[in-house]
Every structure is written in C-alpha cells, then in structure tokens.
C-alpha positions in Angstrom: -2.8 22.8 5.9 -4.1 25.6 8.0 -1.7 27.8 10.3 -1.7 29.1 13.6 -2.2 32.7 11.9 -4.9 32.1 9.6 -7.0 30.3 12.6 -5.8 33.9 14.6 -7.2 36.0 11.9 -10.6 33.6 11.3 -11.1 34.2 14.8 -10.6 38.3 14.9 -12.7 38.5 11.8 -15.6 36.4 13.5 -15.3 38.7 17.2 -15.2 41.9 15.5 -18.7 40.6 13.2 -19.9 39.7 16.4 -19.2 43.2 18.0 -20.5 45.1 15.1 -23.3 43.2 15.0 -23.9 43.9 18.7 -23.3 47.7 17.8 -25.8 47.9 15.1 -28.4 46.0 17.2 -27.9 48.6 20.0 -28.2 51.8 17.0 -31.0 50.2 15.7 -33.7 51.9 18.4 -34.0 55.5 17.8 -32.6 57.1 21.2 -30.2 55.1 21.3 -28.9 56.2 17.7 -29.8 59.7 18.9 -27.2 59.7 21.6 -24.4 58.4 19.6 -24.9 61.2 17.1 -25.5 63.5 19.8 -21.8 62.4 21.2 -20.1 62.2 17.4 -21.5 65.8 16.9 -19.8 67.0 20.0 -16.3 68.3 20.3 -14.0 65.6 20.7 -13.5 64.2 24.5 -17.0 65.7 25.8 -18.3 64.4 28.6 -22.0 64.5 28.9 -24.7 63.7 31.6 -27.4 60.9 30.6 -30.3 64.1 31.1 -28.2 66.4 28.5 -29.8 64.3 25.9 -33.6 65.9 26.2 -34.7 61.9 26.5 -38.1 62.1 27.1 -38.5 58.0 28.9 -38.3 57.4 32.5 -35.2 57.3 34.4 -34.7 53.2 34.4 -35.3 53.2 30.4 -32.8 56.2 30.4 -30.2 54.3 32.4 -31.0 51.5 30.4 -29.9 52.8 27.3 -26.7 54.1 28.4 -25.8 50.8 30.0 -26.4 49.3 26.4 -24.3 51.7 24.7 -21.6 51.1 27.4 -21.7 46.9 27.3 -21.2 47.0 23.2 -18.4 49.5 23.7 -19.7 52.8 22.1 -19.4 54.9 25.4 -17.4 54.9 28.0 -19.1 55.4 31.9 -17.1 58.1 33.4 -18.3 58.3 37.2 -17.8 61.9 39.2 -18.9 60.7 42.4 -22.4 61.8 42.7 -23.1 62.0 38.8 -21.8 60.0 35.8 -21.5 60.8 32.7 -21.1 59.6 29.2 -17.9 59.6 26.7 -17.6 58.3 23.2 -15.1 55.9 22.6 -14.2 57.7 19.9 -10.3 56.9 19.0 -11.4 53.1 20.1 -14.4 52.9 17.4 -12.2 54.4 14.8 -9.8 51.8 14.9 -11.8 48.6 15.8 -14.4 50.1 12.6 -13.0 52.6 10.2 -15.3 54.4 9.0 -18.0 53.8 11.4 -18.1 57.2 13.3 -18.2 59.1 9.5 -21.3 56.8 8.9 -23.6 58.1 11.8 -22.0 61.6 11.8 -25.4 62.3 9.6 -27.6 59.6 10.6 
C-alpha cells in the first residue's frame, strides 16, 4: 500500500526534475551560460545591469535572456525604478540543487 508521504516525495522528486530540466535547457545557449557564470564569479549578493555582461545581441534578445533566466528561477529581477538589474539566486539554487553553483563556477 502506498502512503500519503511516499506520493509527497514522488511528487517533489518529479517538480524538482522538471525544474532542473528547465534550468539546463535555459544554460544550454552560450550567453545565457555566460551570465550565470558571470553572476557565480561575482561576490556574493551583486547586483548587475543586463548591459554589464558585454552581450553583444540586440536589446529584445538581451531582455529575452534575462527573462529566461528569471522564469526558471536562476536570477532574481531586482527593479530600481528606471533600471533593473539582475541577482543570482544564489542561497535558493544551493538548496533546491546542491552542488549545482560549484558545477558552472568553471563552465
């Protein structure tokens, strides 16, 4: 007979597959994966602007990106009125994915 808490648990392990999944699709393009190393390499709780990066695409495909990285939860939008910028979630990543940040600290 199946409990309450191993239905619980089948259904944590299958979201957080689906959200690393959804994180490795967003790493896999180059820019993107740029960024996020770009952010890891940074001193802890910087806050960058989307043009910091030296992306060399168009503002839309810019903007696209970082609203990529934000929707899978790998940044966080931090908006400062007339600019935004762009925050690793860090301490969240390390937690939901062990290991995960150490992995693409040299990618």
């Amino acid at each position: 007979m199946v409990n309450e808490t191993d239905i619980n648990t089948d259904m944590n392990q299958s979201t957080k597959q689906v959200a690393m999944l959804a994180i490795l699709k967003a790493l896999a393009h180059p820019m993107r994966l740029k960024i996020i190393v770009d952010l890891i390499n940074d001193e802890e709780g910087a806050e960058r602007h989307c043009t910091s990066f030296g992306l060399t695409v168009a503002k839309a495909t810019r903007s696209h990106h970082f609203k990529l990285l934000k929707d899978v939860g790998l940044i966080s939008h931090i908006d400062k009125g007339n600019h935004s910028l762009a925050k690793l979630r860090r301490e969240e990543l390390e937690e939901e994915f062990p290991g995960l940040i150490r992995l693409l600290k040299n990618a």
